[in-house]
C-alpha positions in Angstrom: 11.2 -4.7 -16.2 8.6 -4.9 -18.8 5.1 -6.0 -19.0 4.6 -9.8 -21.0 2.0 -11.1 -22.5 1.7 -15.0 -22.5 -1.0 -17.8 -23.9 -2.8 -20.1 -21.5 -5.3 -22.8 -22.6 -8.1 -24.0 -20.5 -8.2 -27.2 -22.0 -11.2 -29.2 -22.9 -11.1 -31.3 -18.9 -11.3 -27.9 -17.5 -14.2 -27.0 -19.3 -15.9 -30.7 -19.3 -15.0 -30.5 -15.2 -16.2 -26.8 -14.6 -13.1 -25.5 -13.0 -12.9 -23.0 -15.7 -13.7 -20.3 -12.7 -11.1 -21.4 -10.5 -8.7 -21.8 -12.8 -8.9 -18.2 -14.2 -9.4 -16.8 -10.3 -5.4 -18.4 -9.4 -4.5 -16.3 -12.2 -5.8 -13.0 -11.5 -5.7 -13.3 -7.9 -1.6 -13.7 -8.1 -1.9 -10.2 -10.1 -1.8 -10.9 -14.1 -4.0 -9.1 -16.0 -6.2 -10.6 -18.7 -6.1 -9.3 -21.4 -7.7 -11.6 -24.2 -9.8 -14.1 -22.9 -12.4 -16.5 -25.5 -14.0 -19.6 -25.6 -13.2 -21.5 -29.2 -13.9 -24.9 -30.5 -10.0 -25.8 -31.9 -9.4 -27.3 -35.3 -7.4 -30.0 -36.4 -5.5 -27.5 -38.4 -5.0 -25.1 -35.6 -3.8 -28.0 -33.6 -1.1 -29.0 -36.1 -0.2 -26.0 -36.4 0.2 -25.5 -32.6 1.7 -29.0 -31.7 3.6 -29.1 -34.9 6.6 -29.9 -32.6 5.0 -33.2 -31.5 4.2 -34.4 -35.1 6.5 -37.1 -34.9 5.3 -38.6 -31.8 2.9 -42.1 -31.6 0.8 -39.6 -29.3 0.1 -36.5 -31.6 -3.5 -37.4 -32.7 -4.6 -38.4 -29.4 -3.4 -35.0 -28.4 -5.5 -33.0 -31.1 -8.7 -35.5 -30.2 -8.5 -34.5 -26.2 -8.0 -30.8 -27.2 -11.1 -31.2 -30.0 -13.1 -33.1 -27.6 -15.2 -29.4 -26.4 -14.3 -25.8 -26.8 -11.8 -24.6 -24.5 -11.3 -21.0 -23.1 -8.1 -19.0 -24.5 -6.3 -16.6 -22.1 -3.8 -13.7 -23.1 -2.6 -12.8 -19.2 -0.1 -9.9 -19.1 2.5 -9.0 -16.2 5.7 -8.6 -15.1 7.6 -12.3 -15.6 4.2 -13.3 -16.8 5.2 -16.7 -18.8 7.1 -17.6 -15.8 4.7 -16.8 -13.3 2.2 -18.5 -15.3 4.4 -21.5 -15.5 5.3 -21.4 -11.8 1.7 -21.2 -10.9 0.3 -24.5 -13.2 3.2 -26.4 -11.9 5.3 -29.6 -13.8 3.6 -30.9 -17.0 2.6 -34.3 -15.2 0.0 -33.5 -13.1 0.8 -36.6 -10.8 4.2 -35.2 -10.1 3.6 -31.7 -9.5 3.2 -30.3 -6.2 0.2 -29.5 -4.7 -0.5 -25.9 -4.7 0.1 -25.6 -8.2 -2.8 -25.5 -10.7 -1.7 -29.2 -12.3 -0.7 -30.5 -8.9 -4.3 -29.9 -7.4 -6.7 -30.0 -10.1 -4.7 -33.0 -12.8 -3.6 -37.0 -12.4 -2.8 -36.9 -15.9 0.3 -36.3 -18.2 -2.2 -34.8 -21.0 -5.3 -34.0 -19.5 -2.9 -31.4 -17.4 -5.8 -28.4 -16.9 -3.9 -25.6 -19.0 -1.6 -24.9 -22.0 1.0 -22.4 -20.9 3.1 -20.7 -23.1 6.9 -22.0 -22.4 8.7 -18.7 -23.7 9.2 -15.2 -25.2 9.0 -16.1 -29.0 6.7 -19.2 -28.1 4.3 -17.0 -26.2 4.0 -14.1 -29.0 3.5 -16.5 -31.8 0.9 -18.2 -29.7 -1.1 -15.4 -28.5 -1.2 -14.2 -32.1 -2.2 -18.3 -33.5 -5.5 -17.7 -30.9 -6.2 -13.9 -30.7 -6.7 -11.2 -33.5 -4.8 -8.2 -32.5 -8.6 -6.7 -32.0 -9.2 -9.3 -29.5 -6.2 -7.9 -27.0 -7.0 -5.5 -25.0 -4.9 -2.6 -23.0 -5.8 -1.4 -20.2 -4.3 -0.4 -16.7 -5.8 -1.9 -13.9 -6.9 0.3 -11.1 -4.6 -1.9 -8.7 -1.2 -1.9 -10.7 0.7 0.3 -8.0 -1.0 -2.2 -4.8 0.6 -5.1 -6.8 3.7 -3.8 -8.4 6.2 -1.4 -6.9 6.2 1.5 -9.2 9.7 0.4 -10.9 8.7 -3.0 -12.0 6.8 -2.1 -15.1 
């Protein structure tokens, strides 16, 4: 198995509601590493870009304004499975429907205003961690715990 890099957002509620701590402490206490981590004030042309898959939706400019509305904090985590652990661990997209326990499920009653961005793939996770981070801004490193939480075949 190989290490993976993935994208999370914080989005602009997280940061407005100041679980921006917690948030990042479900991450690394399941075990993924960060390795990018910034806050940035998004663009409309960064958010085009990013939803470009929603641009023929009523909703894709009230998207953009809720992520414009304050900076939000840009994760690259890295681990085994790492975009579906990430996934796992923010729950549904709905934050009303998703279980509690989950990031969403105990933090979001909203559809949109759903806490994080995560990354929903392989290709989709690359292509985002390169829209938010300069290669510069990832960094690779080997935590001092790898072998406590990985067996020594999984990476």
């Amino acid at each position: 198995m190989a290490l993976e890099k993935t994208l999370v957002l914080l989005k602009p509620g997280t940061v407005q509601r100041a679980l921006v701590g917690e948030v990042i402490n479900r991450f690394e206490r399941k075990g993924l590493r960060i390795a990018g981590l910034k806050m940035m004030q998004l663009t409309d042309a960064i958010l085009s870009e990013h939803y470009a898959h929603l641009a023929d939706k009523p909703f894709f400019q009230r998207v953009k304004d809720s992520m414009m509305a304050c900076p939000v904090v840009a994760l690259c985590l890295e681990g085994v499975d790492a975009i579906e652990v990430v996934r796992t661990l923010a729950g549904p997209t709905n934050g009303r429907k998703a279980p509690a326990g989950t990031i969403r499920g105990d933090y979001s009653m909203s559809f949109q205003e759903n806490i994080v961005h995560a990354s929903d793939g392989p290709e989709t996770a690359r292509a985002e961690v390169a829209r938010f981070f300069r290669p510069e801004e990832i960094y690779d490193w080997t935590p001092n715990n790898r072998l406590s939480t990985y067996a020594n075949d999984e990476f």
